[in-house]
C-alpha positions as CSV (number, residue, x, y, z in Angstrom):
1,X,0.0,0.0,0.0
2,X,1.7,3.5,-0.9
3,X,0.9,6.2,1.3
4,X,0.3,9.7,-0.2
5,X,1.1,12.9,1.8
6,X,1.5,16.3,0.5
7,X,2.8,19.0,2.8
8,X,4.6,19.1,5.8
9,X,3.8,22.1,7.6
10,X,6.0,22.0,10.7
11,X,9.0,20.8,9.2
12,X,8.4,24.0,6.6
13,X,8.7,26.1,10.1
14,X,11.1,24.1,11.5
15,X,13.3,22.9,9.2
16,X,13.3,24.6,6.0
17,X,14.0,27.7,7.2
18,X,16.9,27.3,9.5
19,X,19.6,29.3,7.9
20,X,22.5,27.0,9.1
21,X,20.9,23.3,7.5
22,X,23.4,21.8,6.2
23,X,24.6,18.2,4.5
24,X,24.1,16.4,1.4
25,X,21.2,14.1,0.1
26,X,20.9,11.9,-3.6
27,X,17.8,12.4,-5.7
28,X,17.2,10.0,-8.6
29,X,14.9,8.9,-11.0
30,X,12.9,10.0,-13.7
31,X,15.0,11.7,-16.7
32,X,11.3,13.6,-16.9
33,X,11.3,15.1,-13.4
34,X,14.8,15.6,-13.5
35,X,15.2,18.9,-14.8
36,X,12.9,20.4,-12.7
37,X,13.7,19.3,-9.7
38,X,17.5,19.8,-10.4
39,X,16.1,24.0,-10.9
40,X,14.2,23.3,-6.8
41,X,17.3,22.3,-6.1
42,X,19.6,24.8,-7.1
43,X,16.7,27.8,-5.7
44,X,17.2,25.4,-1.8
45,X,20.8,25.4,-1.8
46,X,21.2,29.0,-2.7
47,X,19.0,29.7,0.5
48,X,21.4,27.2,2.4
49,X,24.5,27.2,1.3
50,X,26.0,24.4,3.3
51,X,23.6,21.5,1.8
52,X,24.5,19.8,-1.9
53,X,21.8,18.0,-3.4
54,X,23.0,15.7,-6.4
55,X,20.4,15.2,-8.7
56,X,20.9,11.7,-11.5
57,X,18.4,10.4,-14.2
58,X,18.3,7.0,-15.1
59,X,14.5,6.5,-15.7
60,X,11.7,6.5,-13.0
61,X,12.0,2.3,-12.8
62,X,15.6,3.1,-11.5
63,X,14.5,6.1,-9.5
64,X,12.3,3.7,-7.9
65,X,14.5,0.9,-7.2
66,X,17.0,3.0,-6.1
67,X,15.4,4.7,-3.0
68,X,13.6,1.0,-2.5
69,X,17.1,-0.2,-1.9
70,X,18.8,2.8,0.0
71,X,20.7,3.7,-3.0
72,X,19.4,7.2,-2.7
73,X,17.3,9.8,-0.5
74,X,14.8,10.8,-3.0
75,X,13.7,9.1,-5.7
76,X,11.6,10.7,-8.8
77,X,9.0,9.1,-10.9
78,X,6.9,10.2,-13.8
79,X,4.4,7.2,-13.3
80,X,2.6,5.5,-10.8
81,X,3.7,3.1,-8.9
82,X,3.4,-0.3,-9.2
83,X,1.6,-3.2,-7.2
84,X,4.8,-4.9,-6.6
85,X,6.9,-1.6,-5.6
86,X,5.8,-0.9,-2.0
87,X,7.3,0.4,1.0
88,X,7.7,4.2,-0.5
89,X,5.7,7.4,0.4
90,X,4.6,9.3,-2.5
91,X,4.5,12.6,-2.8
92,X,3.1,14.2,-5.8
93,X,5.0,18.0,-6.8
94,X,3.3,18.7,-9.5
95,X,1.2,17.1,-12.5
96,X,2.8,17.0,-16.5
97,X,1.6,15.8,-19.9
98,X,2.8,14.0,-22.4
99,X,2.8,16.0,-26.3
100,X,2.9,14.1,-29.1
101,X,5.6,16.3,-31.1
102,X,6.3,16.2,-34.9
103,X,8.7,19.0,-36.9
104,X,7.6,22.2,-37.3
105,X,7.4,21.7,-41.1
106,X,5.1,18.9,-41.0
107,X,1.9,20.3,-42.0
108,X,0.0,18.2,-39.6
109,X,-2.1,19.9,-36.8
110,X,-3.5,17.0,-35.0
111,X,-4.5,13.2,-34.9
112,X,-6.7,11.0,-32.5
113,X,-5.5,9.1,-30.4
114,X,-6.3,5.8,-32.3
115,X,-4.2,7.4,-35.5
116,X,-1.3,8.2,-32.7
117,X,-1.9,4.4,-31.4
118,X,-1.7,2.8,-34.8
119,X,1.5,5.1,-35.7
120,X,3.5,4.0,-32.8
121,X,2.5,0.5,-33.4
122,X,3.9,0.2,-36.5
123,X,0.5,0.1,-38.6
124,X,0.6,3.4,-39.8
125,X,4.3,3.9,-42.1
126,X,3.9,6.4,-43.9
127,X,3.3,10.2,-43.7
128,X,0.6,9.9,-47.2
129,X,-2.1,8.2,-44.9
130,X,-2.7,11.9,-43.5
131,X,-2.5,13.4,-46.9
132,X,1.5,14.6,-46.2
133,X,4.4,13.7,-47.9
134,X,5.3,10.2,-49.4
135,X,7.8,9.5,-46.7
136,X,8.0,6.5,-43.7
137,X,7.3,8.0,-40.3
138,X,10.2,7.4,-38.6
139,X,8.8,6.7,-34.8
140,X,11.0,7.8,-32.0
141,X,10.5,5.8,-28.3
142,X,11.8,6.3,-24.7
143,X,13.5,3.2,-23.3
144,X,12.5,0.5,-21.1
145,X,11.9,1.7,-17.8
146,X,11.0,4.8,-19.1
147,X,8.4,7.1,-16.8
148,X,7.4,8.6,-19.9
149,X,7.4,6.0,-21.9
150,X,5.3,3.6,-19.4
151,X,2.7,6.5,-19.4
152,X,2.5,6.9,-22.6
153,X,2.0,2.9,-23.1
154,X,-1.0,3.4,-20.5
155,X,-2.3,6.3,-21.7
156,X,-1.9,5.4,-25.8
157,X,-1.2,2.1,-26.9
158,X,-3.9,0.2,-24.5
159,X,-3.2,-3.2,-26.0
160,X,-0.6,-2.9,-28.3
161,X,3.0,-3.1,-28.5
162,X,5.4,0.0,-29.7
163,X,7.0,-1.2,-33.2
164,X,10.6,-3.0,-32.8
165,X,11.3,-0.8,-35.4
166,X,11.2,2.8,-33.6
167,X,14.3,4.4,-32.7
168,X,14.7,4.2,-28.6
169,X,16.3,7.1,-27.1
170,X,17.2,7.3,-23.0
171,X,16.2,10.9,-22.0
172,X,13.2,13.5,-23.5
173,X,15.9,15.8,-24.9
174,X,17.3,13.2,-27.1
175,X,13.8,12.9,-28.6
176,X,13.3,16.1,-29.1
177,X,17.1,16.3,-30.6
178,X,16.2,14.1,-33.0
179,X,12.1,15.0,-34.3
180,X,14.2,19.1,-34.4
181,X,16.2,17.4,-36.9
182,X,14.3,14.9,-38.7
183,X,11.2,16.0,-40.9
184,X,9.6,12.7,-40.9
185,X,10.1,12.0,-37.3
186,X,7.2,11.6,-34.7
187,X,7.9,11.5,-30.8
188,X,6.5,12.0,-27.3
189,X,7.9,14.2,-24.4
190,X,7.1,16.3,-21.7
191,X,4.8,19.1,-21.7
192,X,7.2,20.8,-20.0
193,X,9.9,20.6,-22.2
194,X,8.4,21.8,-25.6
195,X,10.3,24.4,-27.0
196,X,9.7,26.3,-30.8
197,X,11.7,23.3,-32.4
198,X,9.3,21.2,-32.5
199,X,5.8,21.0,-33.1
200,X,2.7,19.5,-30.6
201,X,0.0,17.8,-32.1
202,X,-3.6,18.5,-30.9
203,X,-5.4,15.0,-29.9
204,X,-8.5,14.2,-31.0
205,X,-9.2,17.9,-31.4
206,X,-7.9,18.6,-27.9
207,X,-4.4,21.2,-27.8
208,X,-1.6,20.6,-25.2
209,X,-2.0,23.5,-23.5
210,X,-2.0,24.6,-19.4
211,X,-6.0,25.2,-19.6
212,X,-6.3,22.2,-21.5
213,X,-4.7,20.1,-19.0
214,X,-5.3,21.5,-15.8
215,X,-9.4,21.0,-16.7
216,X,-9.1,16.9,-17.8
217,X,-10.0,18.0,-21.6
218,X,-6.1,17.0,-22.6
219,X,-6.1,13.0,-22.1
220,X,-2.5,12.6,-21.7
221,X,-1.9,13.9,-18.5
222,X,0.5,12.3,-15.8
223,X,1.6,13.0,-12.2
224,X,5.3,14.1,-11.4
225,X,6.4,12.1,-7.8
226,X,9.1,12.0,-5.6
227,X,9.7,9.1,-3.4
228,X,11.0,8.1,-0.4
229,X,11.3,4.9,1.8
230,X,9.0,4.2,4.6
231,X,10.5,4.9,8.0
232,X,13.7,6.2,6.2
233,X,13.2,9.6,5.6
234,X,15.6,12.5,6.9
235,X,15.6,15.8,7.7
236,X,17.1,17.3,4.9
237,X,15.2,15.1,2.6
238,X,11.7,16.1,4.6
239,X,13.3,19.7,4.4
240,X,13.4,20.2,0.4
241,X,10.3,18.0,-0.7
242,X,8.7,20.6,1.7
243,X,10.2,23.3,-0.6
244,X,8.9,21.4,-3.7
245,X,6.0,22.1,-2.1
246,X,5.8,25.7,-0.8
247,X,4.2,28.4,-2.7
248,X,7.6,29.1,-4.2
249,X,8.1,25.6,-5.0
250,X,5.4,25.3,-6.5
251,X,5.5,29.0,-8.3
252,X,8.8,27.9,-9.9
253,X,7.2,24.6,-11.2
254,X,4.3,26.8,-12.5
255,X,6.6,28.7,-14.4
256,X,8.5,25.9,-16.2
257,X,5.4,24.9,-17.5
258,X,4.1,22.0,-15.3
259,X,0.4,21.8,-13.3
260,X,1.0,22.4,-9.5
261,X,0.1,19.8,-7.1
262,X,-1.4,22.6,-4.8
263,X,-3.6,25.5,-6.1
């Protein structure tokens, strides 16, 4: 059973504001959450200077089974856990989505979600079945173990399997990287991470957009955790997921583009 807790009031007063904290702690996880909580980490340690948080990627499955084992402090996820991975507290920063991104001079606007389904599986080849060019779609993936990529299995593909034949890639950036370059590519990353060089595809008639996705109308939409092991928590690590979650937490995670947990 994961328990789910939020805020910690009196370790806000308590801990996160004593001006001489000090020590280190080892957050890792989700390539997804990583760059986010790496910028919550650099606002904490400029308001105490004598703590270091190191801040790794390596997927959310790693994330996970690193704090499971003591490997780490924190650990970060972009899914939900599983049934099998128990023993951690959950606590939920903020809420992203996935966009399904294409080049910019691919003159698709949008496709439903069965289109997206049948693309990734390997059905759909070629970019003339939307009335584009004759080229092959060349799919790009997130690894095994992915966050992002176990969401997007959930929240897309239902039944089916992603196509042996889509390039795997071990970070959102490197997908993006890659559909920037590539006119015929199609990927899926972070909400948070969309920049002008690439372009993100409505769904079923739905944009990717903060109103979209704060309201449920946007169907790809998936929480943003950090983790840590039951009965093993310290005060440093209590002390900056209480940050994560203060109003300027929370206003910084606003501001990159992500749903806050708390209104």
């Amino acid at each position: 059973m994961h328990r789910i807790y939020f805020l910690f009031p009196l370790l806000v007063l308590s801990i996160d504001c004593r001006p001489n904290a000090s020590g280190a702690i080892t957050v890792v996880g989700s390539t997804s959450v990583q760059p986010f909580v790496e910028k919550l980490a650099e606002e904490y340690m400029k308001r105490h200077p004598k703590v270091k948080i190191n801040v790794q990627g390596g997927g959310s499955t790693a994330g996970i089974m690193a704090v499971t084992d003591g490997a780490c402090n924190i650990g970060m996820s972009s899914r939900h856990l599983k049934v099998d991975e128990s023993g951690l507290d959950t606590i939920t920063i903020a809420h992203d989505a996935i966009a399904v991104i294409v080049h910019p001079k691919n003159s698709l606007k949008e496709l439903t979600l069965q289109e997206i389904r049948d693309i990734f599986a390997g059905e759909i080849k070629n970019w003339s079945s939307f009335g584009w060019s004759d080229a092959t779609i060349v799919v790009v993936t997130r690894e095994e173990g992915s966050g992002t990529r176990g969401a997007f299995c959930e929240l897309v593909m239902e039944d089916s399997e992603i196509s042996d034949e889509a390039l795997v890639q071990d970070s959102n950036g490197a997908v993006r990287e890659i559909v920037a370059r590539d006119e015929n590519a199609i990927g899926y990353i972070s909400f948070g991470l969309l920049d002008d060089r690439v372009k993100a595809l409505a769904i079923d008639n739905v944009e990717p957009n903060i109103e979209n996705i704060t309201e449920g109308k946007y169907s790809l939409k998936r929480p943003f955790l950090l983790l840590v092991k039951e009965g093993s928590r310290c005060n440093l690590s209590d002390s900056f997921i209480s940050y994560t979650l203060s109003k300027d937490g929370q206003s910084s995670l606003a501001q990159e583009g992500l749903i806050p947990s708390r209104p």
